[in-house]
C-alpha positions in Angstrom: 0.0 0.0 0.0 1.4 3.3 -0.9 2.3 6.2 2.1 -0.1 9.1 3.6 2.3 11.0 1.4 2.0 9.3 -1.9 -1.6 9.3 -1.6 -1.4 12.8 -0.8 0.6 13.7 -4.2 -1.9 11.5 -6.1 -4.6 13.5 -4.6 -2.9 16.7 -5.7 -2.2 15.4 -9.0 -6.0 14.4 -9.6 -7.4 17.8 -8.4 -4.3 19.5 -10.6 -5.0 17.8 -13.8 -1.9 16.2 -13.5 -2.8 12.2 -13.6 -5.1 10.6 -15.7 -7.2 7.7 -13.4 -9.2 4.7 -15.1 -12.7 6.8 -13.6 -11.5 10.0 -16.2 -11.7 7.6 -19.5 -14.4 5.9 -21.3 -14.5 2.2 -21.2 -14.2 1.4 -24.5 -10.8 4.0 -24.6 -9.2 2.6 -21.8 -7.0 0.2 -24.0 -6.0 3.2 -26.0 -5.3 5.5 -22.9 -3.5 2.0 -20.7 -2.0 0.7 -24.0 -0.2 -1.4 -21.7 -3.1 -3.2 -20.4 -3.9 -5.0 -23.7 -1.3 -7.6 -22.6 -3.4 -8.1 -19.5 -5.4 -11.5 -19.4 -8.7 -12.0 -18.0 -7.5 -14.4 -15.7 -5.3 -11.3 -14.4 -8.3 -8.8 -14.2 -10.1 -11.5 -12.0 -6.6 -11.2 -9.6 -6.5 -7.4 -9.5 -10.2 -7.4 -8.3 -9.8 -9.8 -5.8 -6.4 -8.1 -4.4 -8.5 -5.2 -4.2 -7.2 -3.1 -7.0 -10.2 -0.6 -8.1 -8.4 2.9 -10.0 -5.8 2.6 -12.7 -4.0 6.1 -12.8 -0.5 7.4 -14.1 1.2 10.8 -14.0 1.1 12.7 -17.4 4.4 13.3 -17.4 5.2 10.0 -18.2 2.3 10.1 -21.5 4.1 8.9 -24.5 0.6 11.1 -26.7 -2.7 11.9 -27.3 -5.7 9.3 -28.5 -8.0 10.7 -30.8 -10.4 12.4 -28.2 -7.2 14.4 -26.8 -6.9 12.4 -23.9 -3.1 11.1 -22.9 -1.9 7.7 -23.9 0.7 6.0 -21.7 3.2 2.8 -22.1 2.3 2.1 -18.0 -0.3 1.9 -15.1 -0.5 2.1 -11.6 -3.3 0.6 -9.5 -4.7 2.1 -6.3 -6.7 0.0 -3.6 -10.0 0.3 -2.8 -8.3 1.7 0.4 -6.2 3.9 -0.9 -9.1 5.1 -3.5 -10.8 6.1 -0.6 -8.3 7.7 1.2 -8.1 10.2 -1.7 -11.8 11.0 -2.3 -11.6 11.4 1.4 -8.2 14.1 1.0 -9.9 15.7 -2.0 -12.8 16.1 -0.1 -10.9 18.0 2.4 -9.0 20.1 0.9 -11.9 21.7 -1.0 -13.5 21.8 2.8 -10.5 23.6 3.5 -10.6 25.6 0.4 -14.3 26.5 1.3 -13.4 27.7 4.8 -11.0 29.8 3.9 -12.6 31.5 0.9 -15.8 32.2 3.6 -13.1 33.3 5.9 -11.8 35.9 3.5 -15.4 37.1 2.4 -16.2 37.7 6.3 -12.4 39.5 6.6 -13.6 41.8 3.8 -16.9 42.7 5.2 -15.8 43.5 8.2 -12.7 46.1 6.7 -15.9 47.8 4.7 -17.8 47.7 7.6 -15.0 49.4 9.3 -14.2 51.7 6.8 -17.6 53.2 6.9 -17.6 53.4 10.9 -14.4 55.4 10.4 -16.0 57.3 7.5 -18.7 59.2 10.0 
């Protein structure tokens, strides 16, 4: 299973635009986007399911093109867990929390200097 931290750059990299994941593509693309996984049997689709694998990603930086419908094309894969899926719709879900608060915090910091710029005003 990969670190806190790796999931944490993963996360960053989905919310960036930086990593494609198997979610982002159409089915019937995948083959073109994971040209990699054409050499993948049945028999090892069955495996990856019951080990728990559920997201195929990789970083763009390592696309080797474009497909037809603009989307990235890559020589390799990486799988996430079930686990570690869910850790990172769970960080994602933070950050724009996060993101949220502190956007509200900023409107309320605003108000409060016009507010305050009036009272001096009179």
């Amino acid at each position: 299973m990969k670190n806190e931290d790796e999931l944490k750059k993963i996360s960053d990299g989905i919310k960036n635009g930086d990593v494609t994941i198997s979610n982002m593509v159409a089915h019937e693309s995948m083959l073109e986007v994971f040209k990699a996984m054409r050499d993948v049997t049945l028999g090892e689709l069955e495996d990856w399911e019951n080990n728990g694998v559920h997201v195929v990603f990789e970083w763009h930086e390592n696309a080797v093109g474009k497909n037809k419908d603009g989307n990235p094309m890559f020589n390799t894969y990486q799988f996430l867990t079930v686990d570690e899926w869910t850790y990172i719709q769970d960080e994602m879900g933070r950050t724009e929390e996060k993101a949220s608060r502190e956007e509200n915090l900023k409107k309320r910091n605003v108000r409060k200097r016009i507010s305050q710029n009036k009272r001096k005003k009179k």
